[in-house]
C-alpha positions in Angstrom: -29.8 -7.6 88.8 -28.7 -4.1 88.7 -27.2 -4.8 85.3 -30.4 -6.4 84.3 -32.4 -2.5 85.3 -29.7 -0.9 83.5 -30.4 -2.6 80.2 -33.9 -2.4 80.8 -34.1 1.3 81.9 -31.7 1.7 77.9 -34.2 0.2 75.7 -37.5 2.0 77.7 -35.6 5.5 76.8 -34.7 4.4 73.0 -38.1 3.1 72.7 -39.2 6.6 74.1 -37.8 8.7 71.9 -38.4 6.5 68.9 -42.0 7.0 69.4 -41.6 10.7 70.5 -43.6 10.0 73.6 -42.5 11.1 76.9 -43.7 11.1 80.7 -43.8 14.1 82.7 -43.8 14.9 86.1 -43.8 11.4 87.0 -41.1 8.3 87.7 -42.2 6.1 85.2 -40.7 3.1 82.9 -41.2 1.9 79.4 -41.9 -1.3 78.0 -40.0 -3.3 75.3 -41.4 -4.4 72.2 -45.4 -3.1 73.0 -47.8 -4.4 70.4 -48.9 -0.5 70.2 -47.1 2.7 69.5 -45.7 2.8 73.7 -47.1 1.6 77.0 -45.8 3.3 80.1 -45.7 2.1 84.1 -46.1 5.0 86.6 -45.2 4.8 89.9 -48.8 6.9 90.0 -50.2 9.0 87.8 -51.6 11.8 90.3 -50.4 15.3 88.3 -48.6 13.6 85.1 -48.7 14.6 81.6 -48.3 12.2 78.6 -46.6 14.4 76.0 -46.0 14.0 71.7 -43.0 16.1 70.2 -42.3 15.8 66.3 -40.1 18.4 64.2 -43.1 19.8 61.9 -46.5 21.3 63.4 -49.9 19.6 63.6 -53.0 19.8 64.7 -53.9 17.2 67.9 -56.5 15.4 69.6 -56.1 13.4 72.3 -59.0 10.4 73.5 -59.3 8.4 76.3 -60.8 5.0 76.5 -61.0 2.0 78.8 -60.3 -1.9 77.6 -62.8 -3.2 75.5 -64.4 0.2 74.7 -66.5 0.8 71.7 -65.5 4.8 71.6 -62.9 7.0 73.1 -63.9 9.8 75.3 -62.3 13.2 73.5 -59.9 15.3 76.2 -58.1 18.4 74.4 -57.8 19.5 71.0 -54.8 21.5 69.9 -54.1 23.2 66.6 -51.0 23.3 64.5 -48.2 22.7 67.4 -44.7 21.0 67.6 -45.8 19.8 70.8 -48.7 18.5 72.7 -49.2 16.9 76.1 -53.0 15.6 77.9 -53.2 15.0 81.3 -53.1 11.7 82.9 -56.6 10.4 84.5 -56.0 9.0 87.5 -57.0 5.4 87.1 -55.3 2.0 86.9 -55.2 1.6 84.1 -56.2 3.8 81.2 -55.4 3.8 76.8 -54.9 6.8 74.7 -55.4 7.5 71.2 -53.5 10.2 69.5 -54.9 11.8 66.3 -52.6 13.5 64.3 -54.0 15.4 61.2 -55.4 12.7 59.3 -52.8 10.5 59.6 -53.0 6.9 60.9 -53.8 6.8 64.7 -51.0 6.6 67.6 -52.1 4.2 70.7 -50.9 4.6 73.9 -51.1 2.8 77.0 -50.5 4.3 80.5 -51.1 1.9 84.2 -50.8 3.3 87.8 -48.5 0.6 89.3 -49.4 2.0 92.4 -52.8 0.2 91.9 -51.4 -2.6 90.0 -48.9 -4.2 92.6 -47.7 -7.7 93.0 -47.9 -9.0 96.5 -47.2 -12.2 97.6 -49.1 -14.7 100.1 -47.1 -17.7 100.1 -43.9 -19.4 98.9 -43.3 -23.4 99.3 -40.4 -25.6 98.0 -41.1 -29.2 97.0 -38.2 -31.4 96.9 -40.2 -34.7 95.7 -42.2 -33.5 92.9 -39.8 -34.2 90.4 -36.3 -35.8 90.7 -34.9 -33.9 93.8 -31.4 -35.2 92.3 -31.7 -32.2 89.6 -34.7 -30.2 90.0 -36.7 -28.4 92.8 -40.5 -26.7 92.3 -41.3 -23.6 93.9 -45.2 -22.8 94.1 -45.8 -19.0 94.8 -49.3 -17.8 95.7 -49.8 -13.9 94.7 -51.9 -11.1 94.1 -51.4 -9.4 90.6 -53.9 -7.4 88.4 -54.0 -8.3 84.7 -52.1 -5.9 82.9 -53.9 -5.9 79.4 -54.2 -3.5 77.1 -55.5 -2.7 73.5 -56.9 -0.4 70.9 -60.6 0.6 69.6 -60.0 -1.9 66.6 -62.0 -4.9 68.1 -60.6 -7.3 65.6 -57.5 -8.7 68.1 -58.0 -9.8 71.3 -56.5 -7.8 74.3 -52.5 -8.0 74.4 -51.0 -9.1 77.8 -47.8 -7.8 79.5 -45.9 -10.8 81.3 -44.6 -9.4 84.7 -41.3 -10.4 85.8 -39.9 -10.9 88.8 -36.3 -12.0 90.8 -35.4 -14.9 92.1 -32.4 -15.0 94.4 -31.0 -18.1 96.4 -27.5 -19.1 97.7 -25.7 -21.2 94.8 -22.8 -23.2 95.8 -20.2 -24.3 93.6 -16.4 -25.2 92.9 -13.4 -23.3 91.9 -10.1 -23.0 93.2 -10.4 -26.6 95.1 -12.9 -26.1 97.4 -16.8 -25.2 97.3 -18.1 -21.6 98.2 -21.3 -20.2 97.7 -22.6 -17.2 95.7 -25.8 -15.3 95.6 -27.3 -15.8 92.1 -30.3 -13.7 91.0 -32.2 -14.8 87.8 -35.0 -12.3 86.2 -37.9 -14.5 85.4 -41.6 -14.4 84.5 -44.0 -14.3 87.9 -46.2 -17.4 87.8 -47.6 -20.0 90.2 -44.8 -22.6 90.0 -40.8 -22.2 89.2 -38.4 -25.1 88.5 -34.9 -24.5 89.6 -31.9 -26.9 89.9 -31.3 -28.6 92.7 -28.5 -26.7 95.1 -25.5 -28.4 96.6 -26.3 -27.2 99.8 -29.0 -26.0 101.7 -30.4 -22.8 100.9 -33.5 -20.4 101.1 -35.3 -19.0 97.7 -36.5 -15.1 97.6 -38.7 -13.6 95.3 -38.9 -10.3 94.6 -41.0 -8.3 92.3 -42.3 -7.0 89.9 -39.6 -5.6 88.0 -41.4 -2.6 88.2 -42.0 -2.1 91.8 -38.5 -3.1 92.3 -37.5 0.4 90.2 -40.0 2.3 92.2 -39.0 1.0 95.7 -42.0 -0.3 95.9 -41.5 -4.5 95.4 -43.1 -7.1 97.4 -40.5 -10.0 98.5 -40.6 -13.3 100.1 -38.4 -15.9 101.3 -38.6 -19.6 101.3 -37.4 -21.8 104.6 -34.4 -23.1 104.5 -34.5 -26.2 102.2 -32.6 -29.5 102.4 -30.2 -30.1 100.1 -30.2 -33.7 98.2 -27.8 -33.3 94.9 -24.2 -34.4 94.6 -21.6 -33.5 92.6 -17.5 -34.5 92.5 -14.6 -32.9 91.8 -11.4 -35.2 91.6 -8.0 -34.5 91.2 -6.4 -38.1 89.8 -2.9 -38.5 89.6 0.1 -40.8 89.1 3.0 -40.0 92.0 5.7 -40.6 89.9 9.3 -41.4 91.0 11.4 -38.2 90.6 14.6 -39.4 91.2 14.3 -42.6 88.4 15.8 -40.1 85.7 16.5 -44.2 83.8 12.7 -45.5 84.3 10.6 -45.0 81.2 7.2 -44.5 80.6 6.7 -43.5 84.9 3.2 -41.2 83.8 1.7 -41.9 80.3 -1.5 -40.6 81.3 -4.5 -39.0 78.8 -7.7 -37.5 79.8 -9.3 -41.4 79.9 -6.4 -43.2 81.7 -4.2 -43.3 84.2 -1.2 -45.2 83.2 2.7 -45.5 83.8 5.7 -48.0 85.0 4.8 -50.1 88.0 4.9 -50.2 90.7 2.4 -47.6 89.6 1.4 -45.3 92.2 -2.5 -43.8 92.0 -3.1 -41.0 94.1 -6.9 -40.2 93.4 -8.1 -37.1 95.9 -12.4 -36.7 95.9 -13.6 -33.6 96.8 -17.5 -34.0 97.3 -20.0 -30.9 97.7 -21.8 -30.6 101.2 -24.3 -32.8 100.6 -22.3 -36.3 99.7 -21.9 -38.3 102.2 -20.8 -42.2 101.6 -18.3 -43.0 98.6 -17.8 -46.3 98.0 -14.4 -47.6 95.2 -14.7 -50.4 93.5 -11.5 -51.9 91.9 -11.8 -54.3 89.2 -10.5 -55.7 86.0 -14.2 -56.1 84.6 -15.2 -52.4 83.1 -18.4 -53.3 83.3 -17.9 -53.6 87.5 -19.7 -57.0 87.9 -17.2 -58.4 91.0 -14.5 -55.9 92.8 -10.9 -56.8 93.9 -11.1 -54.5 96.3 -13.7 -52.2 98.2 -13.0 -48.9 99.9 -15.2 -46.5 101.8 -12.7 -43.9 102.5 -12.6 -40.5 100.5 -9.8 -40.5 98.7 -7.8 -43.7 96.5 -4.6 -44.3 96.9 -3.4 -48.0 95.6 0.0 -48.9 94.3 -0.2 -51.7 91.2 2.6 -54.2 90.9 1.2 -56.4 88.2 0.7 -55.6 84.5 -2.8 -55.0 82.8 -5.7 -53.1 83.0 -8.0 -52.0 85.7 -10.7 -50.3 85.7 -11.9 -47.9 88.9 -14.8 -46.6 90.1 -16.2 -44.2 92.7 -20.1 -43.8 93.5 -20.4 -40.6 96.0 -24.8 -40.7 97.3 -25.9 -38.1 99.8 -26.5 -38.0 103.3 -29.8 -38.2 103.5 -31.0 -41.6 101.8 -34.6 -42.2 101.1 -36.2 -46.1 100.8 -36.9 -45.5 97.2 -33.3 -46.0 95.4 -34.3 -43.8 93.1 -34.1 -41.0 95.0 -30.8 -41.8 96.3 -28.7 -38.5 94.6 -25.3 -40.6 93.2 -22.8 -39.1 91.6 -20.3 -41.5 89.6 -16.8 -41.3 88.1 -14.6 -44.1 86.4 -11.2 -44.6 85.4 -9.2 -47.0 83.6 -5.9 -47.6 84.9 -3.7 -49.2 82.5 0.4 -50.9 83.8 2.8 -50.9 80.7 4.9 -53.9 79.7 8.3 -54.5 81.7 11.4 -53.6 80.2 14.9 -53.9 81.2 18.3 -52.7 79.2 21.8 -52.8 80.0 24.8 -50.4 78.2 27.7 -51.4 77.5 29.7 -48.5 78.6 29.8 -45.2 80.9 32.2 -42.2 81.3 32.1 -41.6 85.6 33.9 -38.3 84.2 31.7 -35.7 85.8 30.2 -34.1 83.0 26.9 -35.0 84.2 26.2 -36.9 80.9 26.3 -41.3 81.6 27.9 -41.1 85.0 26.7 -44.0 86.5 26.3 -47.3 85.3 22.8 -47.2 85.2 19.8 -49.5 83.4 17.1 -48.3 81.6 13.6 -50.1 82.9 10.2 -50.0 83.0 7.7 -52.1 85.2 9.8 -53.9 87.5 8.8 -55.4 91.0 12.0 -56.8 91.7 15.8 -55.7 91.0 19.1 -57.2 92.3 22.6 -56.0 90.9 26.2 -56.5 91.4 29.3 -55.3 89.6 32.7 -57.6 89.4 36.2 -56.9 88.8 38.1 -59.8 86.2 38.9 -61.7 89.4 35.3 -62.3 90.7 35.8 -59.5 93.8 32.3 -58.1 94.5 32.6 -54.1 94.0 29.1 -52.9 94.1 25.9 -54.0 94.7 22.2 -52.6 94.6 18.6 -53.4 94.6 16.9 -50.5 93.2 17.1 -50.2 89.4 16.5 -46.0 89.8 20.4 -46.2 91.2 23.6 -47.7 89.5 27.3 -47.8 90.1 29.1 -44.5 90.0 32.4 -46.1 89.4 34.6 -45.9 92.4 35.7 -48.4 95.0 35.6 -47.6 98.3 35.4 -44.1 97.2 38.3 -44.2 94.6 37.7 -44.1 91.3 38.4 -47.2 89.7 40.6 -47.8 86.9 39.3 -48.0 83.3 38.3 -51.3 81.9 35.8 -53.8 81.4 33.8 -55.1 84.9 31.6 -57.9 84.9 27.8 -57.6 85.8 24.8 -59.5 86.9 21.8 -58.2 86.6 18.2 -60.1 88.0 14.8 -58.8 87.9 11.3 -59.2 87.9 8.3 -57.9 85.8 4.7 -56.6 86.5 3.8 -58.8 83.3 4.3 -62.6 82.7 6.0 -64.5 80.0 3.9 -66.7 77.5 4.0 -69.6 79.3 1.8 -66.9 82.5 4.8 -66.8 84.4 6.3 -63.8 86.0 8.7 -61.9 83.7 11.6 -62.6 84.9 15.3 -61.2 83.4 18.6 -62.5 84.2 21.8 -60.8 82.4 25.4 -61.1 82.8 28.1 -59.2 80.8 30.6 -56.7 80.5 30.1 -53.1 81.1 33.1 -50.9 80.1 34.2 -47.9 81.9 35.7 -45.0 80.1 36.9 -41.5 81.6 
């Protein structure tokens, strides 16, 4: 707001000194964009002088008249001067025409705010008048003179000025993973009914004003009770927990902006984050997008699921708040979908490693994506079990009982089992058996 009265408080004084009409002994504010020469708001206009400068001498006369006069009242002459000034009457309001030589008439208006003051009688918030999911409507009941103004030429109607006033209520938002609330003010015109978004949590709405009374000191204020909070809004953080240690599994997080996708057994870790006002989630899993049956059903806040089977899911999460009404439409929801997509299995044996320590094909190791079962076991030429393992993220590092083993050809067999199926809708199953040659 203060930034708002500085910018205000620029124009009045480039405006004032564009017209060459100043205020004197008096606090006092211009306004922007007058459809006369300059209109001015005192704080009162007991002992103040409206004064003309220009570069070049003239001769002055200054008149008086009130809105919707047929003649202006004549108050002081003054001959061939750089500078004239004509004391204020103290009224509420009061316009001033400035004759200079015979060139085209200056109009002035000047207002007491002192005698022009908001004040307020009454401030209610209705929740139900429109969608309470999105939009409240304040209704303020208020005292406030009409501030009009004009000249002697009779052919336009009176001019207006629209008073503005500050609202200010607690707004509560995200950043940085959690909600926190912040006092907003807006600068809007005063009239008997505002529409504001609905908050995320409860709050109270001030008003304060007018603009001018609040640069005098002199602004009326009021305060709303505390109102109930209805809208809901989400802020998730989706994510695949990837397997750090399977440097051989491919595609482990293939994710975009629309999916969530990867190598099963695919691990979803979505974490919801709801504003104040949420208060039931409810996921529904399913491999229909359009969510017409569910595989499975959660209430909790967050979704964590592991997927073992290929193909796409779809996810969704409805958040409502914690106050339901009996008409569903009033029922704030917030919703967010995902698809979830598990890649094709995949499973490839080499043919050779190089245990030499170089940190390059150490281990005989496969390469793999998508599989839900593993079982695999090394040989020497004479059928002697030498390793054996069941996770396809390890492999053999080439020794035997903690010796390296000799260079040379082993035998291997390798089973596993896929997320997908095969085209007769079978599980994917792999079976290999071969030789796998180790070099040093």
């Amino acid at each position: 707001m203060k930034r708002n009265i500085c910018t205000f408080l620029l124009g009045v004084l480039t405006t004032a000194l564009w017209a060459q009409f100043s205020i004197q002994d008096a606090k006092h504010a211009g306004v922007e964009q007058a459809a006369i020469d300059t209109v001015f708001v005192l704080d009162e206009v007991t002992g103040a002088k409206l004064t003309y400068v220009d570069t070049i001498a003239h001769n002055y006369k200054w008149y008086a008249y009130n809105l919707g006069s047929n003649e202006a009242e004549l108050l002081i002459e003054q001959t061939d001067a750089l500078q004239t000034a004509v004391p204020l009457v103290d009224t509420a309001s009061m316009g001033y025409k400035l004759q200079i030589d015979d060139l085209p008439a200056k109009w002035v208006w000047i207002y007491d705010y002192d005698q022009m003051a908001v004040s307020f009688e009454n401030i209610q918030v209705y929740t139900d008048l429109i969608d309470r999911c999105t939009n409240y409507q304040i209704e303020l009941t208020y005292q406030a003179p009409v501030m009009q103004y004009d000249t002697l030429m009779h052919d336009k109607a009176p001019f207006e000025l629209q008073r503005k006033v500050v609202l200010s209520y607690d707004s509560t938002y995200y950043e940085s993973g959690s909600y926190v609330s912040k006092q907003v003010e807006e600068t809007t015109d005063l009239a008997p009914n505002f529409i504001v978004p609905s908050p995320l949590d409860n709050t109270a709405y001030t008003i304060t004003g007018d603009t001018w009374g609040i640069e005098f000191g002199k602004a009326d204020s009021i305060t709303s009770e505390q109102v109930q909070a209805y809208a809901v809004a989400v802020n998730i953080e989706a994510s695949v927990r990837i397997r750090e240690d399977a440097l051989n599994e491919g595609d482990k997080d293939i994710s975009t902006d629309n999916k969530l996708a990867g190598s099963a057994p695919l691990n979803i870790e979505i974490l919801n984050d709801a504003s104040p006002a949420a208060f039931f989630n409810q996921w529904c899993l399913s491999t229909d997008k359009n969510f017409s049956n569910c595989s499975l059903h959660s209430s909790e806040t967050d979704f964590r699921y592991t997927f073992e089977q290929h193909g796409t899911y779809y996810l969704q999460l409805e958040t409502t708040n914690n106050v339901p009404s009996d008409d569903p439409a009033q029922n704030c929801l917030s919703r967010q979908t995902y698809t979830i997509e598990v890649v094709n299995s995949l499973l490839e044996v080499p043919n050779v490693f190089t245990p030499n320590g170089d940190g390059k094909n150490d281990e005989f190791r496969v390469s793999y994506k998508s599989l839900i079962s593993f079982k695999g076991q090394v040989f020497n030429m004479w059928g002697r079990l030498l390793y054996a393992w069941d996770d396809p993220a390890k492999g053999w590092d080439g020794t035997i009982g903690g010796v390296p083993a000799a260079e040379g050809a082993y035998m291997y067999v390798i089973e596993a089992v896929g997320a997908d199926k095969d085209q007769d809708g079978k599980p994917m199953k792999y079976v290999y058996r071969g030789d796998i040659n180790l070099l040093r």
